[in-house]
C-alpha positions, 0 to 999 in steps of 0.5 A, spaced: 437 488 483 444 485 481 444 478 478 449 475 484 443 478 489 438 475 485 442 468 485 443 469 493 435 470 493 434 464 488 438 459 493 435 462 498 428 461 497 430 454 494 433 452 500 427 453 504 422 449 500 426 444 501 426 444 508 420 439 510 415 440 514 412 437 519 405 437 524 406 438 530 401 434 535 401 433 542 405 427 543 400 422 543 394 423 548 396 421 554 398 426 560 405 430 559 407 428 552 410 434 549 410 437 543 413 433 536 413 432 528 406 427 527 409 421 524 404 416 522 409 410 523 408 405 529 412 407 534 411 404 541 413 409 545 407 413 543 402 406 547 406 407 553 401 411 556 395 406 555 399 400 559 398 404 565 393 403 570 388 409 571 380 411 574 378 410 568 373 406 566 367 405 560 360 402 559 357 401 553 352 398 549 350 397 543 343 400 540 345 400 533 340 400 527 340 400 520 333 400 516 328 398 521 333 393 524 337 391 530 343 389 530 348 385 535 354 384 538 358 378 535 364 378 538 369 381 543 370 389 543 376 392 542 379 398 546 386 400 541 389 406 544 389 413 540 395 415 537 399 417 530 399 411 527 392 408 529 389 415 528 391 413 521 390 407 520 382 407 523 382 414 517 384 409 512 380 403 514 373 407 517 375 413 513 373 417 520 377 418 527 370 420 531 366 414 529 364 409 523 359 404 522 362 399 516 362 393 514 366 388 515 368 386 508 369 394 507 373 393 513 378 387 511 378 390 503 382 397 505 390 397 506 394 401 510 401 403 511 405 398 515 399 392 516 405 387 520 406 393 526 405 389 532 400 394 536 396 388 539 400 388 546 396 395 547 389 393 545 384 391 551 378 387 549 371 384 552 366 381 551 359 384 550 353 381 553 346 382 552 349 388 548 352 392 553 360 391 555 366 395 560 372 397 560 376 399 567 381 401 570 383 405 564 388 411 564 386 418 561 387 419 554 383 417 548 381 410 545 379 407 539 372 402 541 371 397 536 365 393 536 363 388 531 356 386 531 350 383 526 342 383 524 344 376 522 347 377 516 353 380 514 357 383 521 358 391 521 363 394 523 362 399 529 367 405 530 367 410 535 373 414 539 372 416 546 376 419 552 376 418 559 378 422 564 379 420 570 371 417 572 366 413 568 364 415 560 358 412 557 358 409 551 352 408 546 354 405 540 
């Protein structure tokens, strides 16, 4: 092989490793989203499906035990729509996507990319009492129940994703 064709086939191949690549999701878990590179940075347009109203709804409650002992919710729930940038987030702070059970100080010690984006306006919130909480009104797609509780010591953090579509989802955490 001639030396111009080796040139040719370096530059060639140099050019394509530079290329990036990037995966390829489904735009988000809402409905019609189509396919785009994954981008872990906060995005909301990648929320915008969770705002609308839906059928959907969630009953929960809390069943959580660690040796021997019962714990209780000790706050309101948390229901953070699934995206790029809260999947990442939750891998980093529960070191899972499907569900964790951490402690809070764990929790709080982590750092994530980008901790000042403002995803807050998008998260659903309610109160558990006497272990058991609701969400209604949800559109399709997958969330991020958060769920902090204690056996009198310090809070756990309960993690847990699940999706609806369209009817009633029970949940045990």
């Amino acid at each position: 092989m001639s030396a111009r064709r080796l040139f040719i086939l370096a530059a060639v191949a140099a050019s394509l490793g530079a290329c990036e690549t990037l995966p390829m999701d489904g735009g988000g878990s809402g409905p019609g989203m189509g396919p785009r590179p994954v981008s872990t940075a906060f995005r909301a347009d990648d929320f915008a499906w969770s705002s609308r109203a839906g059928r959907g709804s969630i009953d929960g409650r809390v069943a959580y035990r660690r040796e021997g002992q019962a714990y209780d919710c000790t706050g309101s729930v948390a229901l953070t729509p699934d995206t790029p940038y809260t999947r990442a987030r939750f891998q980093t702070l529960y070191g899972s996507t499907d569900r964790a059970a951490i402690p809070e100080a764990v929790v709080r010690a982590r750092t994530v990319p980008d901790p000042n984006a403002d995803y807050r306006s998008f998260v659903r919130s309610t109160t558990c009492q006497n272990g058991r909480f609701e969400f209604t009104g949800l559109p399709d797609g997958d969330w991020f129940i958060i769920a902090p509780v204690s056996a009198g010591g310090d809070r756990i953090v309960l993690m847990r994703r699940v999706g609806t579509r369209g009817g009633r989802v029970s949940v045990t955490l």
